[in-house]
N, C-alpha and C positions, 0 to 999 in steps of 0.2 A: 318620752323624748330621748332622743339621740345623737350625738355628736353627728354633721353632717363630715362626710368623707371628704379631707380636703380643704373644708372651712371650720378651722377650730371658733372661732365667734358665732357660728350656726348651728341651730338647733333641726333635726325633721319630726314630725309626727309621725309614728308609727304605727299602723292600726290592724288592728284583727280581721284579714278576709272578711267582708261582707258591713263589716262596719261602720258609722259613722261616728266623726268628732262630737261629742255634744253639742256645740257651739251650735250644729245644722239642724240639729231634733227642738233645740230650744225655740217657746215659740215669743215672739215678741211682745213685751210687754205693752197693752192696751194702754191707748191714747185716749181719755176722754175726751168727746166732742172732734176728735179727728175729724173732717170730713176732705173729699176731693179737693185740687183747688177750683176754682171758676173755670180758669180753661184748658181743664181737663177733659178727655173728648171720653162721655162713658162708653159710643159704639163706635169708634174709628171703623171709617169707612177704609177697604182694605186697597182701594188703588188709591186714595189721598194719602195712604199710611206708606204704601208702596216709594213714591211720589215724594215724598216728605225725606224718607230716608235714603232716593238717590241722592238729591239732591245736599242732603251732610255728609254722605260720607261716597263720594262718585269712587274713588278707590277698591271700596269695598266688595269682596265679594262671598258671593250665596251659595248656600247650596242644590245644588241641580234640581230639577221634577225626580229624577230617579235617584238621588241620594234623600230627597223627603219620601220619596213611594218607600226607602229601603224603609228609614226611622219607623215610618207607619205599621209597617210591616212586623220588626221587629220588637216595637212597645204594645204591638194588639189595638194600635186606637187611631182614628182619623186626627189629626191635626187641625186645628181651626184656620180659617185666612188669617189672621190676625197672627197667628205663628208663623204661616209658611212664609208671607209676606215679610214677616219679622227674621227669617232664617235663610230664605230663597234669595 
């Protein structure tokens, strides 16, 4: 930790190229009997999911077909509907 520039009461993190915080690597402690709730959708369909979140947040906006073709691109892996939908 380090004095933030500027803000003596602020602290930043500091991290080694390539690094993460622990806080991100740790994994959460199991919930016995967890389960979903009731209506929890396990396969949202991707234009009611579409659909659902113009609808909260009409403001909002997506990322393009061609800034997801980029992402794709550049992580090596197709994106699911469920993501683009969630991103677009």
């Amino acid at each position: 930790m380090e004095p933030a520039l500027g803000y003596p009461d602020l602290e930043v993190l500091v991290l080694v190229d390539g690094s993460l915080a622990e806080l991100w690597l740790r994994r959460p402690d199991p919930v016995p009997g967890a389960v979903p709730a009731p209506s929890a959708d396990p396969d949202p369909d991707p234009e009611s999911l579409e659909r659902t979140l113009r609808e909260r947040l009409p403001d909002a906006v997506g990322a393009t077909e061609e800034e997801t073709a980029a992402a794709e691109a550049r992580l090596g892996i197709t994106l699911s509907d469920e993501l683009k939908v969630r991103y677009g």
